[in-house]
C-alpha positions as CSV (number, residue, x, y, z in Angstrom):
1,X,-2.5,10.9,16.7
2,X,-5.9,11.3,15.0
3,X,-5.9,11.9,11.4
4,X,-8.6,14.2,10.1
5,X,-10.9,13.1,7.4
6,X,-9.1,14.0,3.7
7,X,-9.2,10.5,1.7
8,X,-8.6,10.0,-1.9
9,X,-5.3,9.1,-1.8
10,X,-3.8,11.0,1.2
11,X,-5.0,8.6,4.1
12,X,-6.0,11.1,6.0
13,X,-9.8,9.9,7.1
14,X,-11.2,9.2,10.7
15,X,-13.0,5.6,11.3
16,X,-16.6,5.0,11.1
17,X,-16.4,1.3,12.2
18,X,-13.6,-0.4,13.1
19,X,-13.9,-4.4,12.5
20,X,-11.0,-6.7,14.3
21,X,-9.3,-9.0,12.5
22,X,-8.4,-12.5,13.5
23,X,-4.6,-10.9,13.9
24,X,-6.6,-8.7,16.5
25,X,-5.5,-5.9,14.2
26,X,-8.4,-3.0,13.3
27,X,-9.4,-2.5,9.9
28,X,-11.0,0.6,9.3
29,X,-14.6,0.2,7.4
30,X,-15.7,3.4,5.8
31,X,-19.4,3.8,4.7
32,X,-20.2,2.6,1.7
33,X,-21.6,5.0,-0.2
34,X,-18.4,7.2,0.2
35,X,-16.3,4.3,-1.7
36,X,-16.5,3.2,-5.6
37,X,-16.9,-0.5,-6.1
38,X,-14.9,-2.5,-4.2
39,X,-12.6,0.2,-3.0
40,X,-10.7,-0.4,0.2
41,X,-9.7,1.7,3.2
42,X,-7.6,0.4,5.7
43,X,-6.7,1.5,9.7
44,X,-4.6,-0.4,10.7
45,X,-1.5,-0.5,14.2
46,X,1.2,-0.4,12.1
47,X,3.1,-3.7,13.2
48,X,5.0,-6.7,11.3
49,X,1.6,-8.9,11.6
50,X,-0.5,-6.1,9.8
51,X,1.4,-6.8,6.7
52,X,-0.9,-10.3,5.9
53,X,-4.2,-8.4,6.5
54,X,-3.0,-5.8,4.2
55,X,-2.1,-8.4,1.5
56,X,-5.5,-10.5,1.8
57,X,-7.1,-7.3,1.3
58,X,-5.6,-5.9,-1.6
59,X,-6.0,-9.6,-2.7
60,X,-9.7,-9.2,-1.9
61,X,-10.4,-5.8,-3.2
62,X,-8.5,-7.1,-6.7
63,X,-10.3,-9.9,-7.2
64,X,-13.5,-7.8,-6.9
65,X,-12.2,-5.8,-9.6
66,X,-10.8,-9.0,-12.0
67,X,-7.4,-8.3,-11.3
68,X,-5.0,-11.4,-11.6
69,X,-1.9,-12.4,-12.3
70,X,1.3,-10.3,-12.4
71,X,-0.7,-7.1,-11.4
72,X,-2.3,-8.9,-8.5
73,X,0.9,-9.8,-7.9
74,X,2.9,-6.4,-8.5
75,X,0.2,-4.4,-6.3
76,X,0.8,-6.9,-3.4
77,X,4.8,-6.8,-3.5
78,X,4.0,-3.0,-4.2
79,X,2.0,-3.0,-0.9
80,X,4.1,-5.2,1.4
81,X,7.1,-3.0,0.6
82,X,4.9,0.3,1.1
83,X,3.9,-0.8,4.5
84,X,7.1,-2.7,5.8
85,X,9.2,0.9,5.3
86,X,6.2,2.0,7.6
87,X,6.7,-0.6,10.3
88,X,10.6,-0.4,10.3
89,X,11.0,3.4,9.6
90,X,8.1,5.6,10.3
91,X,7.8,5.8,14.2
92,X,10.9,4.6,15.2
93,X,10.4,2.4,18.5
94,X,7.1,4.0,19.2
95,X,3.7,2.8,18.1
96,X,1.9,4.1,15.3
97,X,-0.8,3.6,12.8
98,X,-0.5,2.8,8.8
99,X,-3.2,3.9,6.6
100,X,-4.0,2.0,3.1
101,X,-6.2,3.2,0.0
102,X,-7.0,0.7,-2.9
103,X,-9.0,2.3,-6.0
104,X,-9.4,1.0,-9.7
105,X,-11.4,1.5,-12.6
106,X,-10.5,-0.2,-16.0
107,X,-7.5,1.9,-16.9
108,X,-5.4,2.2,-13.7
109,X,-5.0,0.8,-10.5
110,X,-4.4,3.3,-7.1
111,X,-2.3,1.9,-4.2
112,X,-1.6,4.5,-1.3
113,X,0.1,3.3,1.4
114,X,0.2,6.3,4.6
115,X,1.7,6.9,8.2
116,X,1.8,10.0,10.5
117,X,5.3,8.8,11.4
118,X,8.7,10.9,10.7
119,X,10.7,10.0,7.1
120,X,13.6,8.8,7.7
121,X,17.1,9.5,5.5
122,X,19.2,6.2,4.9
123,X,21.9,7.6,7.5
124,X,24.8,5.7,6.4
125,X,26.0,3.5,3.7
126,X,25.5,0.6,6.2
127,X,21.9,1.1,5.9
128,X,21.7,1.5,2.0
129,X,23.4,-2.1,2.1
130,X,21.0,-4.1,4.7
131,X,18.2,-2.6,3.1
132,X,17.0,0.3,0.8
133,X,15.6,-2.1,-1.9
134,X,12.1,-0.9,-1.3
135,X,11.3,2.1,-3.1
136,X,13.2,0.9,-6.1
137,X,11.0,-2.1,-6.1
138,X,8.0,-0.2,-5.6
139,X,9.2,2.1,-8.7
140,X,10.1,-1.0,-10.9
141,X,6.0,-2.6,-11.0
142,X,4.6,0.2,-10.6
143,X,3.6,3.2,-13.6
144,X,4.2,5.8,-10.9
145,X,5.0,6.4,-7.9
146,X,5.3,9.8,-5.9
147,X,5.9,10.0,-2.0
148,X,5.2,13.2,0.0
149,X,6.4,13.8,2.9
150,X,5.9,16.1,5.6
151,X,5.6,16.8,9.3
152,X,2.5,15.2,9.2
153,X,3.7,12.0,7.5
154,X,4.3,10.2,4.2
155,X,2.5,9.2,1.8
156,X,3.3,6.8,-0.8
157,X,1.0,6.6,-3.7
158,X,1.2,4.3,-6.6
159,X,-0.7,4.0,-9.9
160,X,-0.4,0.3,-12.2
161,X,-1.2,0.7,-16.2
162,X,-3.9,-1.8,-16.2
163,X,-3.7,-1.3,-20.4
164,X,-0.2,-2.4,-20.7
165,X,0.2,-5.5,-22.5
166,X,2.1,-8.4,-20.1
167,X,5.7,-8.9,-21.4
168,X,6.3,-11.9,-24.0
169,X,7.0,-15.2,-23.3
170,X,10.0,-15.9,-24.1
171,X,10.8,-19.9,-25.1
172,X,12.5,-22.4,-27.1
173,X,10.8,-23.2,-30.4
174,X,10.4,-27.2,-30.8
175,X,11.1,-28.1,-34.5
């Protein structure tokens, strides 16, 4: 299915030039002059081996941006979670494409993670069990988090505080 062009957080864009990875997976490279500093746009087959590119690129894209430590490590749990529910869920045994958007400036961090697949209820308490741990993960590092979806797809979109002060260490005072 090709997505019409819509960006900004709702994946919905059409490639301009498609570079292939050394995991023969296409990443989607958008012009540009149509992207801040360092944002990232990514087009990718929506398969298990997709999930590395993503995270070197969010790695990437965060580093441009001077984004360590437990963010950098928050937006790539926050990502590998995002996508996997795509790869497992979204198009059942079919193929399909994932879509990934990476903004910052020096308040807040943008994750959206995107598929044109079908959302897909936990259908019993056997699935809640093997797995389900995603969302509440995603909700746990992130500031927010809202997923749409529709007939068209989901779209999960997540925002990181990058003003909140890191939690205190906590240690054993040497008298």
């Amino acid at each position: 299915m090709k997505r019409a062009e819509t960006g900004r957080y709702g994946c919905h864009y059409s490639t301009v030039r498609l570079h292939r990875s050394t995991l023969g997976t296409e990443i989607a490279m958008n012009e540009v002059q149509t992207l801040t500093k360092a944002a990232l746009r990514l087009r990718l087959d929506a398969t298990a081996e997709c999930l590395i590119v993503v995270r070197q690129a969010i790695e990437g894209a965060a580093q441009a941006h001077k984004i360590d430590g437990q963010l950098l490590n928050d937006l790539k749990l926050a990502a590998t979670e995002a996508c996997s529910n795509v790869v497992k869920y979204a198009y059942g045994d079919g193929h399909g494409k994932l879509w990934v958007e990476f903004d910052a400036d020096p308040r807040e961090v943008r994750l959206a993670v995107c598929d044109a697949g079908a959302w897909r209820e936990p259908s019993s308490s056997e699935d809640i069990e093997h797995s389900g741990m995603g969302i509440p993960l995603i909700e746990a590092v992130t500031s927010s988090c809202e997923i749409d979806h529709d007939a068209s797809g989901t779209r999960v979109v997540m925002a990181f505080d990058r003003t909140a002060q890191p939690p205190a260490e906590v240690g054993i005072e040497n008298d």
